[in-house]
N, C-alpha and C positions, 0 to 999 in steps of 0.2 A: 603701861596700860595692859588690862587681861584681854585676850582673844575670846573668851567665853561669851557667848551669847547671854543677855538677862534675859530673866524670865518676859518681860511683855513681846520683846525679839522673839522668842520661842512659840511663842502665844501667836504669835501675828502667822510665822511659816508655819503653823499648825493651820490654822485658818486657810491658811489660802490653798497650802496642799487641798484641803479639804472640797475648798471651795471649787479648785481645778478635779477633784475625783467627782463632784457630784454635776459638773457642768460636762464631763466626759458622759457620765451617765447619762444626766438627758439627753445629749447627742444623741449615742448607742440608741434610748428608747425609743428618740422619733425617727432616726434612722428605720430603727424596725418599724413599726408603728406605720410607714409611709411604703413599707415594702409590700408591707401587707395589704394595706388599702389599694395598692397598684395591684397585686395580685387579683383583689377582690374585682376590681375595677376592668380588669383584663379578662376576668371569669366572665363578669355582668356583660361586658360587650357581647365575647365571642356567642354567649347564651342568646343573647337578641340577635345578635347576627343570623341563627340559626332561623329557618322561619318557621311558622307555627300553622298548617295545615291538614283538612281533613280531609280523610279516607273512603271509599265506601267500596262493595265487590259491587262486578257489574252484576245482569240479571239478565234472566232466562225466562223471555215470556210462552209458555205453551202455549197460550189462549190465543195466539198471534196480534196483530194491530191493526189500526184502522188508518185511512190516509184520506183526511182531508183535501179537494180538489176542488176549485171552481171550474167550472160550465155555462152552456147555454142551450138553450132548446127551440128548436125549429120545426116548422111543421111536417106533418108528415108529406104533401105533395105541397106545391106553391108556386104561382105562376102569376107572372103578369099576364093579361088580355090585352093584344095588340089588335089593330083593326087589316085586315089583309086586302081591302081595298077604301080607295078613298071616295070620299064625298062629305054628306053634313049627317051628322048625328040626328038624327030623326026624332026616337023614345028611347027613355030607359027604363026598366022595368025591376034593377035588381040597387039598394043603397048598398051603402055601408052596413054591415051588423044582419045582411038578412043569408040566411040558408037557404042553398040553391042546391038542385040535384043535377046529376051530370045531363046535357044536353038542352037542360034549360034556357029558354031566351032572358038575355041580359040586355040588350037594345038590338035597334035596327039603325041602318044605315039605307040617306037615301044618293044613288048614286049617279043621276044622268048619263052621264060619261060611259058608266059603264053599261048600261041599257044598252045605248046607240052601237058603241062595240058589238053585244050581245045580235043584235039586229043586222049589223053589217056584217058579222061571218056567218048568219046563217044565210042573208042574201048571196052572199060569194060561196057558202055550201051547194045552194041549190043550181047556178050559173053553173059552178065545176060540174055537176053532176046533168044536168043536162049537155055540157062538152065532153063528156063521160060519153054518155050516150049515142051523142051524134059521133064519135070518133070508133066505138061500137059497130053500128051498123055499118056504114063508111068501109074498114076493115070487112066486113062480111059479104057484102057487094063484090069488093078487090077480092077478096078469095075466089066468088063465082064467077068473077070474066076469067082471070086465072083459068080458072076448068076450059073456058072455050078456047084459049090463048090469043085473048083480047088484049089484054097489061103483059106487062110483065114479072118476072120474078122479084124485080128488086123493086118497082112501085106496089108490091101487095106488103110488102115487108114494111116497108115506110108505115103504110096505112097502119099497119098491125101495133108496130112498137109508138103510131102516135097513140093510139089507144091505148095504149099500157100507160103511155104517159098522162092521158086526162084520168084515167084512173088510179093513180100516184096523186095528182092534183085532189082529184074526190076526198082522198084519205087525209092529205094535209090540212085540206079545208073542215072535214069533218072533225080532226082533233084540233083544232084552231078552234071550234066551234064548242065543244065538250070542256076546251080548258076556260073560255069563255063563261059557261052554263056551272062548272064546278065555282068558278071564282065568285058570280052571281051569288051563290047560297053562302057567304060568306060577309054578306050584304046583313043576315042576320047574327045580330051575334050570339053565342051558345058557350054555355059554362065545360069545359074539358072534362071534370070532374064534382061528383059532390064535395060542396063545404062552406066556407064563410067569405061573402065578400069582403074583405080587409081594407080596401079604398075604392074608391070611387075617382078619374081623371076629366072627365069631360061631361061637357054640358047638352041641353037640349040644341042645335042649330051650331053645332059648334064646327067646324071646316075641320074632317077630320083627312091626316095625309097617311097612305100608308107603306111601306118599304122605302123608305127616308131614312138617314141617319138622325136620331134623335128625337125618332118620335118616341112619341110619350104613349104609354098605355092606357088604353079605358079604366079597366078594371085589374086589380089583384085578389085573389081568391088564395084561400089555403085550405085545404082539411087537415083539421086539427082534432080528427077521433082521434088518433094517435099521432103523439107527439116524436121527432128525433133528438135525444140528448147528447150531444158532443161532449167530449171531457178529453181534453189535454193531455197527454199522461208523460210525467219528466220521465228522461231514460232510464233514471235509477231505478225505478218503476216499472217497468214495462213488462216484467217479468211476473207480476200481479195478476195481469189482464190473461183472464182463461174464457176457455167458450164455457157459455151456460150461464155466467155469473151475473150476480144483481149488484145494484148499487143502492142506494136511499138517498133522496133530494129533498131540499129544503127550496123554498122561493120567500122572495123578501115580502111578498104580499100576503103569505098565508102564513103568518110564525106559528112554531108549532105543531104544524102539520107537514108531515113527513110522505112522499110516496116513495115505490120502487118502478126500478126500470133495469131491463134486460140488455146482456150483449147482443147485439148483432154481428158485430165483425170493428176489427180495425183497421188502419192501415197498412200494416204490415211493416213500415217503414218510418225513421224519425226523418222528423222534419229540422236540417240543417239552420236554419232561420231561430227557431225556438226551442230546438233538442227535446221535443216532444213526442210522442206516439199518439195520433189522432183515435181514441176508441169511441164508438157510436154504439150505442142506447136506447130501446126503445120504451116509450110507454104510454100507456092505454089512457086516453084520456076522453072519456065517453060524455061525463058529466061538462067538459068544456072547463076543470079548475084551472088548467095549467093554460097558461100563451105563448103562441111561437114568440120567439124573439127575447123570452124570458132569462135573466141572470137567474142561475142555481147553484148552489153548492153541493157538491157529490160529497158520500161518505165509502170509501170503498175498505174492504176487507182484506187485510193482508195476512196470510198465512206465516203461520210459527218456522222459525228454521232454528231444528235443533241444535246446528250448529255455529249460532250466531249468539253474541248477546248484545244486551241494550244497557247505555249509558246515557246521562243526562250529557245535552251539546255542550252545557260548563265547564268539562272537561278537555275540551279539543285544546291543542297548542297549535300555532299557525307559524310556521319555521320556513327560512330556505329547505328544510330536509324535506317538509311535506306535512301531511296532518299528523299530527302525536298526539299521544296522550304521555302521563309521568304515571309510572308504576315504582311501589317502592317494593323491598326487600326485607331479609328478615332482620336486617339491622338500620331500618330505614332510611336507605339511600335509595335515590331518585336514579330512575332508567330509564331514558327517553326510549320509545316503543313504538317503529311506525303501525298503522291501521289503517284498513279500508272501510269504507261507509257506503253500507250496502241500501240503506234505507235512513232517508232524513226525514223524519214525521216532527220537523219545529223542533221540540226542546226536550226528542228524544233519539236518538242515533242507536239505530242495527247495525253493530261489527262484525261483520263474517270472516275477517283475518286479522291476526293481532291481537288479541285480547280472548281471556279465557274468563268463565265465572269462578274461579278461584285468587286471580289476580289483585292484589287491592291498587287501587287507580286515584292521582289524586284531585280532589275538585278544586274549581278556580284556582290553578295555578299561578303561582308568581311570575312576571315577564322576567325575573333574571333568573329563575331555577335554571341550575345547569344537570348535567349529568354526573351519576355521582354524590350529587351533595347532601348533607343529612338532613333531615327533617326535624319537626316534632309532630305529635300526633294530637289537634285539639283536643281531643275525648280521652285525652288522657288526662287532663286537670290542669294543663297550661293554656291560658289565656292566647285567642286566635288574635295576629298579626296583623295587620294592615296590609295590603294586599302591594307586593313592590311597585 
């Protein structure tokens, strides 16, 4: 038998050689082919990975800012009318809604009780002062037997100092009898000041009691020529408030219509409770538009600091570190940057440390931005990210 291969045996290891070169081949090609796509696959992540954020530089307002504040507004004097003696409500002569001038009568008061007082220390005035008198003469008698050395020295003495004493008595009785006669014209009642009765408490016959805990007052009066504006002012703030300055008010019932009102003064001190600085405001209110007791909204005027700027609050990061913002770089990597906030006017923040107007800053940060980490820029032509 020959060892030679026939020809279809040759044919056949042709074939298969073949068949094993080109099944090596697509091996090799999807090998590659899958290396590739992992690459590509590996690009496409780490690119999403990256987040996709916009930039802005803060800003430098010269024109300075304005600070929205709520208020309220008080009269300028305002007092309850208490009654300073008792008995019955007799008349009244002043309602609700009417203008009264200072001293005017507002009712009477009718008071028995207090007549009969009135009457009884002036009876006990006159009694003292006629034992005045006889204690007087009495004393001047003991002086002249004295002269013949009738008495003696120490019964003219007696005489003497009783006299002093029913005249001490005259005195008490008389001011016993004046605080009587004062308390009497209190019987009428009289307005303290011009201005507008505001309430009205009792009636005609009505039993009125007076230096009791709990009484209640007749009348409330306010003058409301000029009104007091209160305004709040947070500490951040407080550094706003100068003498001379105005503000501009709004009230719910006049939209539209805008008045001013002037400093008076402040308190000088924040109040612990609300971390506020109480500033008061005056204004003229002739016409009567404005009422005490009114809600207002204040507009105040905050002055430019040139060495501050202003960014929108979208920017703040809220960290154990403190408030930050993210600044990037010139190859844009993220820098966490603490900042102070000198002025929060809503959904605009005054930075006076930490931040420059050349810096680019970035808005609505992502809660995992770290430090360091690179960015994109949306305005650059990549599509903005979902926010982590």
């Amino acid at each position: 038998m020959s060892s030679n291969p026939t020809p279809s045996r040759k044919r056949l290891m042709v074939a298969g050689i073949g068949g094993l070169t080109l099944a090596a081949v697509l091996v090799a090609t999807g090998l590659a082919s899958r290396r590739s796509e992992a690459k590509e696959v590996q690009a496409w992540t780490e690119s999403q990975a990256i987040p996709v954020v916009t930039a802005f530089s803060p800003s430098q307002n010269a024109q300075g800012d304005t600070l929205s504040l709520p208020a309220h507004l008080e009269a300028w004097n305002m007092a309850p009318i208490n009654a300073r003696v008792s008995g019955y409500l007799k008349d009244w002569k002043a309602d609700i809604g009417t203008q009264v001038q200072a001293g005017q009568v507002l009712a009477d008061i009718d008071s028995p009780e207090l007549d009969q007082q009135l009457a009884q220390a002036y009876a006990h005035l006159l009694q003292q002062k006629a034992s005045a008198q006889l204690a007087h003469s009495t004393a001047q008698r003991w002086q002249h037997l004295l002269a013949t050395h009738s008495v003696s020295q120490q019964e003219v003495d007696e005489k003497v100092s009783s006299a002093a004493v029913a005249e001490a008595d005259v005195q008490a009785a008389a001011a016993d009898y004046a605080r009587l006669k004062d308390l009497e014209a209190y019987k009428t009642i009289r307005a303290p000041f011009s201005g507008t009765i505001t309430a009205r408490h009792a009636d005609i016959g009505q039993l009125i009691k007076a230096d009791t805990d709990g009484a209640q007052a007749l009348f409330d009066i306010a003058d409301t020529r000029r009104l007091r504006l209160y305004v709040p002012v947070p500490q951040n703030y407080a550094s706003a408030i100068h003498a001379g300055m105005q503000v501009q008010l709004n009230v719910p019932e006049r939209p539209g219509q805008s008045y001013s009102a002037t400093l008076l003064g402040d308190s000088t001190a924040v109040d612990q409770r609300s971390g506020t600085l109480l500033a008061q405001f005056v204004e003229e209110n002739a016409n009567g538009a404005l009422m005490p007791g009114d809600y207002a909204d204040t507009t105040i005027k905050v002055a430019a600091d040139t060495h501050a700027v202003s960014i929108p609050s979208s920017a703040l990061i809220f960290r154990a570190q403190g408030t930050q913002v993210a600044v990037l770089d010139g190859q844009n990597h993220v820098h966490l940057r603490n900042i102070h906030i000198a002025l929060d006017l809503g959904a605009k923040l005054v930075i006076d440390q930490g931040l420059g107007a050349k810096d680019r800053v970035v808005d609505n940060p992502p809660d995992a931005l770290r430090e360091n980490d690179p960015v994109k820029l949306a305005d650059s032509g990549v599509a903005h990210a979902a926010k982590a």
